[in-house]
DRENRO-402004 format. One record per residue (C-alpha): residue in three letters; x, y, z; residue number from 1. Coordinates in nm, 2 decimals, decimal comma, m for minus. Layout:
N
+--------+--------+--------+--------+--------+
! fidren !      x !      y !      z ! vodren !
+--------+--------+--------+--------+--------+
!    ALA !      X !      Y !      Z !    NUM !
...
+--------+--------+--------+--------+--------+
//
This chain:
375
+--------+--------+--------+--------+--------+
! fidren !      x !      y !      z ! vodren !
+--------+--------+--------+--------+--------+
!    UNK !  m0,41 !  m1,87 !  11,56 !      1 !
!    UNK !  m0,21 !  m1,54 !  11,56 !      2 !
!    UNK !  m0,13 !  m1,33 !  11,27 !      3 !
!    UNK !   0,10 !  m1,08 !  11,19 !      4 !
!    UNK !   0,03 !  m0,72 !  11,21 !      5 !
!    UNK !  m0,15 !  m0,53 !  10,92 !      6 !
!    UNK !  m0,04 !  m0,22 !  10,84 !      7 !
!    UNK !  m0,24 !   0,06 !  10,92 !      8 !
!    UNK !  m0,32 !   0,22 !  10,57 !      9 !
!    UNK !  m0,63 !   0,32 !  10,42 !     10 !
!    UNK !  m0,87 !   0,16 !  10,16 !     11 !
!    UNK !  m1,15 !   0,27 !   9,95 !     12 !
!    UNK !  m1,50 !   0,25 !  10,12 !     13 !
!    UNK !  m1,82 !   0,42 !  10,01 !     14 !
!    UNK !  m2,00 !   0,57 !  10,31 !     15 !
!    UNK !  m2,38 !   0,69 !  10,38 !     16 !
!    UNK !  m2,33 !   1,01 !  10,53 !     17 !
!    UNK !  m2,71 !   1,17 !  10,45 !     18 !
!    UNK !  m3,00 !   0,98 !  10,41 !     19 !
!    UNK !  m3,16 !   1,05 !  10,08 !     20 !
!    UNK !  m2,79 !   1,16 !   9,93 !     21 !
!    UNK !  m2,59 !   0,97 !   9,71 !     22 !
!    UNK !  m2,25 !   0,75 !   9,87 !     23 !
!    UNK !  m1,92 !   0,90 !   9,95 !     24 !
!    UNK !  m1,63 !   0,77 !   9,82 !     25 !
!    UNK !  m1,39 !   0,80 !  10,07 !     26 !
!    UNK !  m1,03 !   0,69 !  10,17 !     27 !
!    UNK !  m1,10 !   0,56 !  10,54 !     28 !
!    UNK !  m0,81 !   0,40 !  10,76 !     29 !
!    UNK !  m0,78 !   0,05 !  10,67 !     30 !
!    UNK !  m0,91 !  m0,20 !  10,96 !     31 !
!    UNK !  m0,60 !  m0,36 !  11,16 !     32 !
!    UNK !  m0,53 !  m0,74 !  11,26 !     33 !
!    UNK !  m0,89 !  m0,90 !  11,39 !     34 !
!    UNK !  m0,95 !  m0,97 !  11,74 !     35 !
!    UNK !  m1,09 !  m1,28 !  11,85 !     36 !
!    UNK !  m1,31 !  m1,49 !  11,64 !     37 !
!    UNK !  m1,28 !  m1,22 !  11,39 !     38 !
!    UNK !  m1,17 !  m1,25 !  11,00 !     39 !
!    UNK !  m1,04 !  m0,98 !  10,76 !     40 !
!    UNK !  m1,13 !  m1,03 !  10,44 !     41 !
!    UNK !  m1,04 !  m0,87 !  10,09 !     42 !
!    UNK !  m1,40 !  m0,80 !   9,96 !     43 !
!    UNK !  m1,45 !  m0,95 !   9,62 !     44 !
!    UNK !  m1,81 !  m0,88 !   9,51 !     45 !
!    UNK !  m2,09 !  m0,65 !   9,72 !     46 !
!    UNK !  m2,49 !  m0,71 !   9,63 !     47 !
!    UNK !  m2,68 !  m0,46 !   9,64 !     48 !
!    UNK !  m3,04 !  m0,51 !   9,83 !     49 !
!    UNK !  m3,35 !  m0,39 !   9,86 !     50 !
!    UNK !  m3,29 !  m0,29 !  10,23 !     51 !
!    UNK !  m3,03 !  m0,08 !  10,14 !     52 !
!    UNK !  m3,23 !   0,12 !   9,95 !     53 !
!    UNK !  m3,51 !   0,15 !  10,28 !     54 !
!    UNK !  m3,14 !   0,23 !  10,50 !     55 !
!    UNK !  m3,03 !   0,51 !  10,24 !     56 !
!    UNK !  m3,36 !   0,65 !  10,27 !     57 !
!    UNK !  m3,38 !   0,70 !  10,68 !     58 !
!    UNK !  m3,68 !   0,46 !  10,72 !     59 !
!    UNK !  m3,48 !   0,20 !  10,97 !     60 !
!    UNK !  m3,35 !   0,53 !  11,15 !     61 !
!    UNK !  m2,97 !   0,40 !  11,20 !     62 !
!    UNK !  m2,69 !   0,60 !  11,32 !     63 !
!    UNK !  m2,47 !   0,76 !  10,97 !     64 !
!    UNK !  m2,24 !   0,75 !  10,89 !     65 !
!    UNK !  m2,27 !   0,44 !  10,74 !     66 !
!    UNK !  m2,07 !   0,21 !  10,48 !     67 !
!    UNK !  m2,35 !  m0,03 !  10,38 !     68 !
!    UNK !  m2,40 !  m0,35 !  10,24 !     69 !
!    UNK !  m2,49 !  m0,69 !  10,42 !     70 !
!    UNK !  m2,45 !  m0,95 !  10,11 !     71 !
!    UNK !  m2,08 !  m0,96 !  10,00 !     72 !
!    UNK !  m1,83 !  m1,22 !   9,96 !     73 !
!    UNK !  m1,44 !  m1,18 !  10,02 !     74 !
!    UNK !  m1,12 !  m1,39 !  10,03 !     75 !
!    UNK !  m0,99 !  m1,42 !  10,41 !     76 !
!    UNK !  m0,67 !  m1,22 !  10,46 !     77 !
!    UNK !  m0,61 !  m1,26 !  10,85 !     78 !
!    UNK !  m0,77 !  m1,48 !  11,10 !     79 !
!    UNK !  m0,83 !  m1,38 !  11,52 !     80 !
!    UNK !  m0,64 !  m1,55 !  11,77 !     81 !
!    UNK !  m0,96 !  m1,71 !  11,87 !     82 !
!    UNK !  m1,11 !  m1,87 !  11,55 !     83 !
!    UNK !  m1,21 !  m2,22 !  11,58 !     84 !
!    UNK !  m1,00 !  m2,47 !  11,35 !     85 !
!    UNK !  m1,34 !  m2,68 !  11,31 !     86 !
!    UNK !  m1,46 !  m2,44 !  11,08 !     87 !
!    UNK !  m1,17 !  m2,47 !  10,84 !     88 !
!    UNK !  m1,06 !  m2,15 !  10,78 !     89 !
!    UNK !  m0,77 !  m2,00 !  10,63 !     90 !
!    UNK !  m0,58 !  m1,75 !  10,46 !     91 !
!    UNK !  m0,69 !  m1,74 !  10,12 !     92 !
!    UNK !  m1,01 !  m1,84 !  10,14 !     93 !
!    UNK !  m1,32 !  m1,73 !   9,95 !     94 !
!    UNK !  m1,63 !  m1,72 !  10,21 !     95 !
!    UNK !  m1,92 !  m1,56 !  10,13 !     96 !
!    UNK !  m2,05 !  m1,30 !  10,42 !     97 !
!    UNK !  m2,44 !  m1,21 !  10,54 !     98 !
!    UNK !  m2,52 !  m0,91 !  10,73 !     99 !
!    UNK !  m2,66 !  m1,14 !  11,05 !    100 !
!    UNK !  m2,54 !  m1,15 !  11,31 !    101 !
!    UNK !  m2,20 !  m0,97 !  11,38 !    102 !
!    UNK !  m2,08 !  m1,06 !  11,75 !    103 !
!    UNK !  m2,40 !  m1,20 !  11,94 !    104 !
!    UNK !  m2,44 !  m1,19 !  12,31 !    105 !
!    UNK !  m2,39 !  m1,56 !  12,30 !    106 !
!    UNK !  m2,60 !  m1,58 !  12,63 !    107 !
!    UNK !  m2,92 !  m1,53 !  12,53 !    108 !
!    UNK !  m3,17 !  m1,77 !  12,46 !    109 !
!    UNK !  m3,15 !  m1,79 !  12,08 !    110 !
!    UNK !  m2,80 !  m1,80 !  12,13 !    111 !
!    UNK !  m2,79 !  m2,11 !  12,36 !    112 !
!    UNK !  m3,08 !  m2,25 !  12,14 !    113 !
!    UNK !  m2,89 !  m2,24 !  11,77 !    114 !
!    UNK !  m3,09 !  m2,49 !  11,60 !    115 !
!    UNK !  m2,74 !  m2,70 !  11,43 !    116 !
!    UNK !  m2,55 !  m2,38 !  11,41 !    117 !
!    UNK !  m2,24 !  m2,32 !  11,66 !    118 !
!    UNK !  m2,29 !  m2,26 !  12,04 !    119 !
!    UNK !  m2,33 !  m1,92 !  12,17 !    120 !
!    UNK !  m2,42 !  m1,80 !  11,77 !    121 !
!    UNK !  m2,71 !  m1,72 !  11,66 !    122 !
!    UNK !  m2,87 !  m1,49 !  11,34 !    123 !
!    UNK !  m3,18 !  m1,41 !  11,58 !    124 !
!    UNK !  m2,99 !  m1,25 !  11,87 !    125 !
!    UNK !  m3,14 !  m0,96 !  11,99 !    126 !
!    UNK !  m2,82 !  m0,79 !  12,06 !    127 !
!    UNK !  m2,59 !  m0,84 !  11,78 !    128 !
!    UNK !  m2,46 !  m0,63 !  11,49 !    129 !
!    UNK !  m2,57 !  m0,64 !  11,14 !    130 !
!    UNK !  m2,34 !  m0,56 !  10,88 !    131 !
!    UNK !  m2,41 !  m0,25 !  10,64 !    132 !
!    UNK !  m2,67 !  m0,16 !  10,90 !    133 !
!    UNK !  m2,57 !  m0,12 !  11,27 !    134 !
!    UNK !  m2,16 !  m0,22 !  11,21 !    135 !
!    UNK !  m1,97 !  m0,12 !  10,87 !    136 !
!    UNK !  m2,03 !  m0,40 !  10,60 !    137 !
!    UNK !  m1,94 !  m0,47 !  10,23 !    138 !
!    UNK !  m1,90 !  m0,14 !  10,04 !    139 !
!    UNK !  m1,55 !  m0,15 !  10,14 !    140 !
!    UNK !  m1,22 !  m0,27 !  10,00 !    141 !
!    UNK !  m1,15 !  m0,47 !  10,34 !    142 !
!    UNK !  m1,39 !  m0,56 !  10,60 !    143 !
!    UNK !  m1,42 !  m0,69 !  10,92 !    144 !
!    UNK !  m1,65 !  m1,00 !  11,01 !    145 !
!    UNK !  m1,71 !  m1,23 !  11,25 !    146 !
!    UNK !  m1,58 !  m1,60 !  11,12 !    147 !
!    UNK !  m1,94 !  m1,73 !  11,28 !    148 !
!    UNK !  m2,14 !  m1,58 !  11,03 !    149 !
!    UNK !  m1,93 !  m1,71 !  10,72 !    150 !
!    UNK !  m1,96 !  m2,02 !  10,48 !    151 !
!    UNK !  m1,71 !  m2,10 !  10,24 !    152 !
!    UNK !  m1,77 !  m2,08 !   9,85 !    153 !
!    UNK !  m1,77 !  m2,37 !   9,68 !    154 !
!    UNK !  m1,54 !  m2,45 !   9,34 !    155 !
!    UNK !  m1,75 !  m2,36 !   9,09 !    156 !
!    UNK !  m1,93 !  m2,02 !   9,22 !    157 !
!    UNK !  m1,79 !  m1,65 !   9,15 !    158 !
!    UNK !  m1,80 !  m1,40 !   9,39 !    159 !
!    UNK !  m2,01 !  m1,24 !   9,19 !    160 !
!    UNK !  m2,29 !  m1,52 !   9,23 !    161 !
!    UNK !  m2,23 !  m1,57 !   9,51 !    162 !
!    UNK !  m2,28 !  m1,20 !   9,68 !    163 !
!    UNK !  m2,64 !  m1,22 !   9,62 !    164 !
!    UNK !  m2,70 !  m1,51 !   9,79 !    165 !
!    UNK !  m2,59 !  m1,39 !  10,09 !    166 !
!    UNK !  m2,93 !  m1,22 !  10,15 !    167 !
!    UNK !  m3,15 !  m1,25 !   9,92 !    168 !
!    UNK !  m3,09 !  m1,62 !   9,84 !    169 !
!    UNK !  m3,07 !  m1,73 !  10,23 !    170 !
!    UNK !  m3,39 !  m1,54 !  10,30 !    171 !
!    UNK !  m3,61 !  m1,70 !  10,02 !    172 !
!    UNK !  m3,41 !  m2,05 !  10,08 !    173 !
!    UNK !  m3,52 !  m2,02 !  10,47 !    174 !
!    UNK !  m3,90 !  m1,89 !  10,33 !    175 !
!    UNK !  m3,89 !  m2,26 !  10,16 !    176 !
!    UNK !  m3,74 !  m2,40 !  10,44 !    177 !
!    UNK !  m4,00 !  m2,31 !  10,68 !    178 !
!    UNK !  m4,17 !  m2,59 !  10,87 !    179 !
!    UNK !  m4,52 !  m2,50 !  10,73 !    180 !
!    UNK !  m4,38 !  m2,44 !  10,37 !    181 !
!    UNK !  m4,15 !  m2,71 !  10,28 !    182 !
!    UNK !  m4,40 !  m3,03 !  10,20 !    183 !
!    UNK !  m4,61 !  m2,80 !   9,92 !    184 !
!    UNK !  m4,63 !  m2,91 !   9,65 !    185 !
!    UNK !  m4,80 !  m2,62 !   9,44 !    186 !
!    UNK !  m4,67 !  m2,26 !   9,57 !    187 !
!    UNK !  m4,70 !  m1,94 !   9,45 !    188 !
!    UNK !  m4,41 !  m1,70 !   9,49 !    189 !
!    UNK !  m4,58 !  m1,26 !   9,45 !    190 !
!    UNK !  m4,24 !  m1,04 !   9,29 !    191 !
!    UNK !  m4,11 !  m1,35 !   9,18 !    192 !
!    UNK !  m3,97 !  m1,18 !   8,92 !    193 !
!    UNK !  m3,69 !  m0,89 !   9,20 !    194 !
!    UNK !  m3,41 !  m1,05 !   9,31 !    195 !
!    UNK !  m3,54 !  m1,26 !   9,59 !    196 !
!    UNK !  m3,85 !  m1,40 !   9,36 !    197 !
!    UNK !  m3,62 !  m1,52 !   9,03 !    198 !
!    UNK !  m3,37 !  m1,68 !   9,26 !    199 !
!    UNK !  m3,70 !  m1,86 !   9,49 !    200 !
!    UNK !  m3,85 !  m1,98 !   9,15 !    201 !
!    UNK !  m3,52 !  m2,14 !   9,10 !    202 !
!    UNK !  m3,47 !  m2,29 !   9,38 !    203 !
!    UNK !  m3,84 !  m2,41 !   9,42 !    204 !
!    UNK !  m3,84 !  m2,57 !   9,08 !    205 !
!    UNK !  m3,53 !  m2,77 !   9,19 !    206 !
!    UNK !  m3,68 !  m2,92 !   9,53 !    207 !
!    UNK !  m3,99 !  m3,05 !   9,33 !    208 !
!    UNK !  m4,24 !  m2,82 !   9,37 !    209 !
!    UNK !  m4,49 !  m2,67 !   9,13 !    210 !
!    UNK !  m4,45 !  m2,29 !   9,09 !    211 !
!    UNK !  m4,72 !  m2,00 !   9,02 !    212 !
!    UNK !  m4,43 !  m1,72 !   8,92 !    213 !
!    UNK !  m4,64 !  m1,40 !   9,01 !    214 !
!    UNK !  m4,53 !  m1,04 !   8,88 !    215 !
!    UNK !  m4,70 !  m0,77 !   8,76 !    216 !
!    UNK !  m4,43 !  m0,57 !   8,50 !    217 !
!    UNK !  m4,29 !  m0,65 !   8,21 !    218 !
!    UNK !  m3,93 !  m0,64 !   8,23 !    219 !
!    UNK !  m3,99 !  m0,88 !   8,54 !    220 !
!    UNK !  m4,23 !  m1,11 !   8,34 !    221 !
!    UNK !  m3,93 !  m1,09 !   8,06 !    222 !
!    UNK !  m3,69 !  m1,19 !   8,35 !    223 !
!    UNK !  m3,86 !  m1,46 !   8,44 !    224 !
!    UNK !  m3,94 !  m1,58 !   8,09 !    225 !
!    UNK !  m3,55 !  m1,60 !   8,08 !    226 !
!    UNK !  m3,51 !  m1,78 !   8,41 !    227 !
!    UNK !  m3,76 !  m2,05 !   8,26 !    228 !
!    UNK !  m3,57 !  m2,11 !   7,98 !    229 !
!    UNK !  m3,27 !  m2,15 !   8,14 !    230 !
!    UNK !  m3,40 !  m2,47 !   8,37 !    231 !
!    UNK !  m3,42 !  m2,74 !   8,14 !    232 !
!    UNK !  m3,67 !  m2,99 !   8,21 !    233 !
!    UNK !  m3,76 !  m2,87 !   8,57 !    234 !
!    UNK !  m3,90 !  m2,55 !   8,38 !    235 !
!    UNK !  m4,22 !  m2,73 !   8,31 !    236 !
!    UNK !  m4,28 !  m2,66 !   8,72 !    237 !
!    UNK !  m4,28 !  m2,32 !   8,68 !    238 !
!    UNK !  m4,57 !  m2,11 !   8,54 !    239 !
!    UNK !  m4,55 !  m1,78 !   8,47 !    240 !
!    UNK !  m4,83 !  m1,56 !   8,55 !    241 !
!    UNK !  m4,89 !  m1,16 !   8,50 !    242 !
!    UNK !  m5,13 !  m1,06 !   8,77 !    243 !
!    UNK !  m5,26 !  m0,74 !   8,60 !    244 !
!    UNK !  m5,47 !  m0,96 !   8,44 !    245 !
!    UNK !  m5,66 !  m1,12 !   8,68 !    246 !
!    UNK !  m5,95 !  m0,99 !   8,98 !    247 !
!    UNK !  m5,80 !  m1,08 !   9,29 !    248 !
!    UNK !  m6,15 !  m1,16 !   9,46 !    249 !
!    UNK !  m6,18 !  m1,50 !   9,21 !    250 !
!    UNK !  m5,84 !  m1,53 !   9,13 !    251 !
!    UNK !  m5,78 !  m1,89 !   9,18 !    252 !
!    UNK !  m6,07 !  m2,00 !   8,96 !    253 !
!    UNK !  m5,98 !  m1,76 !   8,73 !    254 !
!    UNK !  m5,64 !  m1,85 !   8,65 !    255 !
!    UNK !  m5,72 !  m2,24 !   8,66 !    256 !
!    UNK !  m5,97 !  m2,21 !   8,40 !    257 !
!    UNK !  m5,76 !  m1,98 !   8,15 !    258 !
!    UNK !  m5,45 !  m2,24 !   8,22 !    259 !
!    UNK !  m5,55 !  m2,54 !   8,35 !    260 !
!    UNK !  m5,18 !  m2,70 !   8,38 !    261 !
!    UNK !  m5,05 !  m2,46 !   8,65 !    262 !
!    UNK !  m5,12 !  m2,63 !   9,04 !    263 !
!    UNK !  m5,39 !  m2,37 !   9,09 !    264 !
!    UNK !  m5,72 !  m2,51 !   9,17 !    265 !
!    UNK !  m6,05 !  m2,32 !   9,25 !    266 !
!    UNK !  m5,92 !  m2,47 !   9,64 !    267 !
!    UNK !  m5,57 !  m2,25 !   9,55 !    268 !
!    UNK !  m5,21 !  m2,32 !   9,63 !    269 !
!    UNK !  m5,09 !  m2,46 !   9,95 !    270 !
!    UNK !  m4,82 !  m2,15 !  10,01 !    271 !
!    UNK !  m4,74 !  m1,84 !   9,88 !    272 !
!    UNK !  m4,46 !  m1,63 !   9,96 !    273 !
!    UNK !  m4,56 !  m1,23 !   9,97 !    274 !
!    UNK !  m4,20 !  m1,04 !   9,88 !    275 !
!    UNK !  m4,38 !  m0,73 !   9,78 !    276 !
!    UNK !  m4,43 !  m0,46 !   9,99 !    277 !
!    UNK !  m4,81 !  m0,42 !   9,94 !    278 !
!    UNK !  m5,14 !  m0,49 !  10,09 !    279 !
!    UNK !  m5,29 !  m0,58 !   9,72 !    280 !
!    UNK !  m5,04 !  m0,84 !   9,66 !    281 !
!    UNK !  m5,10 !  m0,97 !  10,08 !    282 !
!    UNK !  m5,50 !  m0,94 !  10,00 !    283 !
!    UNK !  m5,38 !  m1,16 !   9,60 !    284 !
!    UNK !  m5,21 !  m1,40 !   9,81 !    285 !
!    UNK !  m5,46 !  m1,52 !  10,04 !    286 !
!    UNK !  m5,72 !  m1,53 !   9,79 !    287 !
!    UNK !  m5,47 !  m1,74 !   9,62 !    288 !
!    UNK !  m5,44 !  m2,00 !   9,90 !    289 !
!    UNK !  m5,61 !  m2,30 !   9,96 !    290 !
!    UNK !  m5,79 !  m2,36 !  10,33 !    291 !
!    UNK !  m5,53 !  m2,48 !  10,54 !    292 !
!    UNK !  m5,26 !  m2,27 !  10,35 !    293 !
!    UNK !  m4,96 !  m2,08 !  10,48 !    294 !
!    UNK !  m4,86 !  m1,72 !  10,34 !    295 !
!    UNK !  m4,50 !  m1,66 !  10,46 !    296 !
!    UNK !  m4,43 !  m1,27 !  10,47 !    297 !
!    UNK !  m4,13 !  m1,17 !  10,35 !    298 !
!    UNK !  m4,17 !  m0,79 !  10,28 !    299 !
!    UNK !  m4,20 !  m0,55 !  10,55 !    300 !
!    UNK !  m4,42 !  m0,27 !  10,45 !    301 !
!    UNK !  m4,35 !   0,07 !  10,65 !    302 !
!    UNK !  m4,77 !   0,05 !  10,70 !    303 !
!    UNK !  m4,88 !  m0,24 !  10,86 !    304 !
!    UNK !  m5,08 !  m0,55 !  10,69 !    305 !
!    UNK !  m5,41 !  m0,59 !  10,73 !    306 !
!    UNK !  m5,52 !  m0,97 !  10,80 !    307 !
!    UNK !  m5,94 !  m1,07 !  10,80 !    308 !
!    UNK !  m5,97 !  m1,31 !  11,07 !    309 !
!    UNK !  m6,23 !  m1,44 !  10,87 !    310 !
!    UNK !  m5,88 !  m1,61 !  10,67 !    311 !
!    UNK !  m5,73 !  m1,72 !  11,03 !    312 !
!    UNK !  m6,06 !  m1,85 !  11,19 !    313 !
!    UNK !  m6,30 !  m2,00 !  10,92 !    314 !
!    UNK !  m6,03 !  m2,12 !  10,63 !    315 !
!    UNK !  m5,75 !  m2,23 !  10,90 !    316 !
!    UNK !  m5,47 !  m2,02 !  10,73 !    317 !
!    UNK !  m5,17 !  m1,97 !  10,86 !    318 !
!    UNK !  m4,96 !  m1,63 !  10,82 !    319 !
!    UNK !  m4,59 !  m1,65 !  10,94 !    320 !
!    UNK !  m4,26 !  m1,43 !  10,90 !    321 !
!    UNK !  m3,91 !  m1,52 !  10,79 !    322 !
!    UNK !  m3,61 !  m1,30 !  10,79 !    323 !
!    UNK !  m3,26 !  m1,45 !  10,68 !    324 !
!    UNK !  m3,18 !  m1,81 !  10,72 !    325 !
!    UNK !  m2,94 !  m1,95 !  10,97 !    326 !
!    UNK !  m2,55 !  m2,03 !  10,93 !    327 !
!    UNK !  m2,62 !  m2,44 !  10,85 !    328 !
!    UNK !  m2,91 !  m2,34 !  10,58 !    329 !
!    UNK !  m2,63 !  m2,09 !  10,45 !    330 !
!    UNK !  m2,41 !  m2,41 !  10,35 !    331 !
!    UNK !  m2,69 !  m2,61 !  10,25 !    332 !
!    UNK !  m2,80 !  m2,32 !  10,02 !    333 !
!    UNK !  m2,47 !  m2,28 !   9,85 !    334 !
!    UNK !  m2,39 !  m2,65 !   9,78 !    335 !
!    UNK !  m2,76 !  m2,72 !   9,62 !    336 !
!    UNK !  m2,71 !  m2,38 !   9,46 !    337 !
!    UNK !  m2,38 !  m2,53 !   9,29 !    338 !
!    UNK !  m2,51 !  m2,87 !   9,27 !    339 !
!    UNK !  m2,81 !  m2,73 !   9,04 !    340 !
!    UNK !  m2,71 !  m2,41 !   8,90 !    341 !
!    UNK !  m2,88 !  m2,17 !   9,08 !    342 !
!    UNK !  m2,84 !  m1,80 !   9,00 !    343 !
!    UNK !  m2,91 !  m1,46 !   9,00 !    344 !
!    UNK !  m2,94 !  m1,29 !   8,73 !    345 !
!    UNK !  m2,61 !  m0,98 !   8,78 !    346 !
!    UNK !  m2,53 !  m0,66 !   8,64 !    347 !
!    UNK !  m2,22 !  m0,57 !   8,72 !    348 !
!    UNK !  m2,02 !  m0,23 !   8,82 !    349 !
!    UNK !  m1,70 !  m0,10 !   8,89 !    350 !
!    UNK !  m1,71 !   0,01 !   9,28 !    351 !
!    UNK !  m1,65 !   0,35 !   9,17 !    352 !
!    UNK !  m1,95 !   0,32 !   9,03 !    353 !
!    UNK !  m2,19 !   0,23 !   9,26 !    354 !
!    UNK !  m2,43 !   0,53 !   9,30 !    355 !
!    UNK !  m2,47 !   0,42 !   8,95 !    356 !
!    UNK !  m2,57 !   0,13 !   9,04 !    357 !
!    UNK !  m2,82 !   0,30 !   9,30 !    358 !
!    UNK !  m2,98 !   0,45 !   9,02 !    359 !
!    UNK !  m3,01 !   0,16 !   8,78 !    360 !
!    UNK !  m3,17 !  m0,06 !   9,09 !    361 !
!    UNK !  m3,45 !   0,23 !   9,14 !    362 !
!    UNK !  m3,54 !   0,22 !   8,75 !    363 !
!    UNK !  m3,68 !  m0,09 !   8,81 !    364 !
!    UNK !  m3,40 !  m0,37 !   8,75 !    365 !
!    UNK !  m3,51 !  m0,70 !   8,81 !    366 !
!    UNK !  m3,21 !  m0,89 !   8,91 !    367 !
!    UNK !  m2,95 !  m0,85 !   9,13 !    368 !
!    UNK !  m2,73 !  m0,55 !   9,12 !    369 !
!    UNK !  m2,31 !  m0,65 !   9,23 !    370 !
!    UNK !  m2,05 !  m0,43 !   9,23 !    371 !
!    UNK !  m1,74 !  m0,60 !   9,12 !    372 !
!    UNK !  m1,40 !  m0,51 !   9,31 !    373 !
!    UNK !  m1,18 !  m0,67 !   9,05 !    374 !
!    UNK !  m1,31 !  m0,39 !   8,79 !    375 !
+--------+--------+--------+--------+--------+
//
């Protein structure tokens, strides 16, 4: 599928070129026609996440410079020669774009093992790019991905709603998702009021489950106060819980016996997803679980966790990882998203404004910060 040449002009694109310093706004050569399974999209809407900020400050110790962002969403502008027609692409089409995986080795075993996802392709290669991080991603007024890695929005999502997703929705949709998570029935999300926990108490409220909404601030309490209010009926899943006010050494009893309607019992919950990056909150959530329970780690703490194997051996807990979902879970994410509502909470900002934006996302903000291209 061949397309005509682009010409060779520049664009806009905000570029890391210190860690620990601000972005660069920069006129940078505009990319040319895409090669091979390739796409060029317009960029519509660019998320900012949490692992941008850990990129900006050196602590993944990348090569700069940089133009970041790996949760954006664009409208396709050029396709390769080498695109597959299965996948219904086109000019003109809105797709929303995750950093994983730009061009995998599509020899490797998680490649030729992709788990309902295409042949050769696979988020979990060891060798492939990651947008914002390793290749240039989303801060950018055109950008350059690989039409593998894409899913197409549906009617009734902005691309504004649907930048966040691209991360921090797929990674807490695959934390739900995970073979040892997705039968609970009572789960307890820590930070479910950042942008990953309000968006996982959404969508967990929606597959059935019973929700212990765990923060410990108040403009993330208030966030998720709002969130509640906002699911109708399945809101009465969700209970809302400030854990300054509880001793994490009897916690499940405690909370039980000040609120006896939220799925805590003096047993505990039968998951909890850890999203902050803290030993306190790990050590909360396994005195929150049950025997038998699963804590899926989410965060990734620049210190490791420490794990009694008291926990593992004698109460049969498991503790797994989950990173970012996989290209079918993508499109299954974004249908039930639009099927139910899901979605983040956004603040929005002009592009030329996004170390603005940098600086309202270290205050403390508790949803998801976009930066809107059509501003």
């Amino acid at each position: 599928m061949a397309t005509p040449n682009l010409p060779s002009d520049t664009m806009l694109a905000a570029v890391l070129e210190q860690f620990g310093e601000p972005y660069s706004m920069q006129q940078i050569p505009r990319p040319g026609s895409p090669q091979g399974q390739d796409i060029l999209i317009k960029v519509l809407a660019a998320s900012y996440c949490h692992t941008d900020a850990v990129f900006a400050s050196g602590q993944l110790s990348q090569d700069l410079p940089r133009v970041g962002c790996h949760e954006f969403a664009g409208e396709i502008i050029a396709l390769g020669p080498d695109v597959s027609s299965e996948q219904e692409l086109a000019v003109g089409v809105r797709v929303g774009v995750p950093g994983r995986a730009y061009h995998p080795c599509g020899a490797c075993y998680e490649c030729t093992h992709p788990d309902k996802d295409i042949m050769g392709y696979s988020p979990y290669c060891p060798s492939s790019g990651n947008l914002g991080l390793t290749r240039d991603g989303g801060f950018q007024q055109y950008c350059l991905v690989d039409s593998r890695q894409v899913a197409m929005i549906p009617d009734g999502l902005t691309a504004t709603q649907t930048a966040p997703l691209m991360c921090a929705g797929l990674t807490i949709w695959a934390a739900l998702h995970h073979d040892k998570v997705r039968w609970a029935s009572g789960i307890a999300i820590l930070g479910a009021g950042g942008g990953l926990g309000h968006l996982g108490v959404q969508f967990a409220a929606h597959l059935g489950m019973q929700v212990l909404a765990i923060d410990a601030n108040d403009r993330s309490l208030e966030l998720l106060q709002q969130i509640k209010a906002t699911l109708g009926p399945v809101g009465q899943r969700v209970y809302i819980t400030d854990a300054r006010k509880y001793d994490i050494s009897a916690m499940p009893a405690l909370i039980q016996k000040s609120s006896p309607d939220i799925p805590v019992t003096e047993l505990g919950v039968d998951a909890v997803i850890l999203l902050p990056e803290s030993q306190a909150a790990f050590d909360m959530g396994m005195n929150l679980l049950r025997n038998h329970g699963t804590m899926v780690v989410v965060s990734f703490p620049e210190k490791k966790l420490e794990v009694s194997a008291h926990d593992l051996v004698f109460r049969d807990i498991n503790v797994v990882g989950s990173l970012v979902g996989r290209n079918h879970q993508l499109r299954e994410m974004l249908v039930f998203a639009t099927k139910h509502g899901v979605s983040a909470k956004v603040k929005t900002f002009p592009f030329e404004q996004l170390n603005n934006l940098v600086e309202e996302y270290h205050k403390g903000y508790g949803g998801k910060l976009v930066v809107d291209m059509t501003l």
